[in-house]
C-alpha positions, 0 to 999 in steps of 0.5 A: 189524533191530536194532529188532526183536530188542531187541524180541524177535525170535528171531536165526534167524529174522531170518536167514531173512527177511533173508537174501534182501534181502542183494542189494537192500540193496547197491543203495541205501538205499531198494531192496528195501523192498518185498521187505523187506515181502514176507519179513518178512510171510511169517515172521508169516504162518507164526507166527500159523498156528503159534500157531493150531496151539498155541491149538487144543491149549490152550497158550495161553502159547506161542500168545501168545509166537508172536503177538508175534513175529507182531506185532512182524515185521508192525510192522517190515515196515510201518513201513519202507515209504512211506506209501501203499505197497501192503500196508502198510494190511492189513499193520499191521491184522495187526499190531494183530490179533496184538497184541491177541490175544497180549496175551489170550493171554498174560495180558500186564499191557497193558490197552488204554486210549483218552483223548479228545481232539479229538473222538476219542482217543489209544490206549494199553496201561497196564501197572499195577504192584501195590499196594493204593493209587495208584501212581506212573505214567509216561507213555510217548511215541513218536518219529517212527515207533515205535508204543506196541507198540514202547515195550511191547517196549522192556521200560522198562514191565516194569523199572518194573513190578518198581520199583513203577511204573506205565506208560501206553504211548501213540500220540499225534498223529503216531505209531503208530495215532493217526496212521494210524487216526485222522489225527491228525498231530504238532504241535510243541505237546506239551502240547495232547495231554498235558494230555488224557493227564494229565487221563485219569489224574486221574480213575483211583483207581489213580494218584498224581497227584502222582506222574505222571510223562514220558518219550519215546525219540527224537523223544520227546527232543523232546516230553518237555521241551516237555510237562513245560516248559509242564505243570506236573503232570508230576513228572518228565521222562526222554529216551532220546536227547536231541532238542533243535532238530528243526528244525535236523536237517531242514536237516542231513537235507536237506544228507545229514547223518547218518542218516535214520530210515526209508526214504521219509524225506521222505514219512514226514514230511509225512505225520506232520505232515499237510503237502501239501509241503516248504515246509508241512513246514519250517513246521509243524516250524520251531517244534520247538526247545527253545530258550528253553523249558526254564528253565520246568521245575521239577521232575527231569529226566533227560537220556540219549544214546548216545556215538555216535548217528548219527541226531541228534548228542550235541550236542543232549544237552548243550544240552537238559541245559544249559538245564534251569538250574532242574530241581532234579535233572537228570542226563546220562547219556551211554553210552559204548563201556564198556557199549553203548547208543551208537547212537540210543536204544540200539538196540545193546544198550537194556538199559543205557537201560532200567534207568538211566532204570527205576531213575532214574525209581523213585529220583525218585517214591520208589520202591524199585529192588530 
């Protein structure tokens, strides 16, 4: 929930679809998600009638700001159901629809892009900041269960648009559409997928590709410094919400430590990894851990975490930032109870992330951040 309305939802009517789940979510923490999808689908449902009703009168901008709450309630009723779960195929087929179609009608800067990879592609939004010539650009990556409309949301590519920085918003392999169209599942080997990515931008006159830039939100935490340590092209790297040894916080998980992502946990997982069982999962996963990597990195990093991160512990920020001993710029940020920003990657209150990394990352390509 707080997903969502750091992503645009309006408090009124996330009162009206959540109020009736009140009782089910008492019951456990995994009751009532089907009743979740029910209200949450049923909203977005009645706003993309609405915005049909402001399309047929011509008012094209309120029909795509209607669309997007739309999508983004499609999204997260989808996301929170177990993989199979009846409705959620058709639910996330809505959810891309009214995406693509605010994006038109809204004249949204979010150019839909697909990079080749593997015999099929990895699906992005580039959001191209002004200029005659080639700009800086970030690449934009997910964690375990967020999708690139959710990075969009996050409004990290608008902060940066306005510092005169690119942004290319992507699914990679376990993640949002790769993942659920295309059946590309993770790898603990970020820079198979990446290299593609930075390969893609090569070829684009509107990109300084000495200026290419990384950064991941929560998994991402894990994936941004194992692609940076062995893809030199990267210029940068930023985490938002440090992921050191992904590997360890599955036995934590597996011990009841501290708090799963989403319901179905387990099932989530092996799904994104294409494992057949635990066993299978624990060994494609074991190799998640920067441990021994991250003295390959050469160039700036950024390290932020919230103080009081209850999915992965503010420990794993001090171990990542600790082992980037040849980064010549690598900075920790934590966020404390002074500003908000405390839980994981910020979910509280994400605009003290999103401008720190934003101004960060246009301070570090030479950018100005006013």
């Amino acid at each position: 929930m707080d997903i969502a309305i750091e992503s645009g939802a309006q408090i009124g009517e996330i009162d009206e679809m959540c109020r009736p789940l009140r009782d089910a979510a008492a019951r456990g923490e995994d009751a009532g998600t089907g009743e979740f999808l029910k209200h949450w689908v049923a909203m977005a449902d009645k706003l993309v009638d609405l915005a049909a009703e402001d399309e047929a009168k011509g008012r094209a901008f309120s029909a795509g700001k209607k669309l997007q709450r739309a999508s983004l309630y499609y999204i997260t009723a989808e996301r929170m159901q177990g993989h199979g779960h009846p409705g959620r195929q058709a639910t996330y087929a809505k959810a891309r629809e009214a995406f693509d179609r605010a994006m038109r009608l809204g004249r949204e800067n979010a150019e839909r892009v697909e990079i080749p990879y593997e015999g099929g592609m990895i699906p992005g939004l580039l959001t191209r900041a002004e200029g005659d010539g080639p700009t800086p650009i970030l690449v934009y990556v997910n964690g375990l269960d967020s999708c690139k409309e959710l990075l969009y949301w996050s409004g990290l590519p608008q902060a940066l648009l306005r510092r005169g920085v690119s942004t290319l918003c992507i699914d990679q392999p376990g993640s949002g559409e790769s993942l659920r169209l295309s059946g590309l599942h993770a790898t603990h080997e970020s820079e198979r997928w990446a290299s593609k990515v930075v390969d893609w931008l090569e070829t684009r006159p509107d990109v300084d590709p000495k200026r290419i830039g990384l950064a991941g939100i929560s998994l991402g935490g894990y994936y941004t410094p194992r692609t940076v340590a062995f893809e030199p092209r990267f210029a940068l790297g930023a985490v938002w919400g440090a992921n050191h040894n992904w590997a360890e916080v599955q036995q934590k998980r597996l011990a009841r430590e501290g708090e799963n992502p989403v319901p179905h946990y387990w099932a989530h997982v092996h799904w994104v990894f294409g494992a057949k069982d635990m066993d299978d999962f624990l060994e494609k996963s074991k190799g998640m851990t920067l441990d021994g990597v991250l003295d390959r990195i050469r160039v700036p990093f950024l390290v932020t975490h919230g103080e009081r991160d209850r999915q992965i512990g503010l420990e794993y920020a001090h171990q990542t930032y600790d082992q980037l001993i040849n980064s010549p710029k690598r900075e920790l940020k934590i966020f404390t109870d002074r500003e908000g920003g405390v839980e994981h990657v910020g979910v509280d209150n994400m605009s003290f992330g999103r401008d720190f990394i934003a101004d960060w990352i246009a301070e570090t390509f030479g950018e100005k951040t006013a």
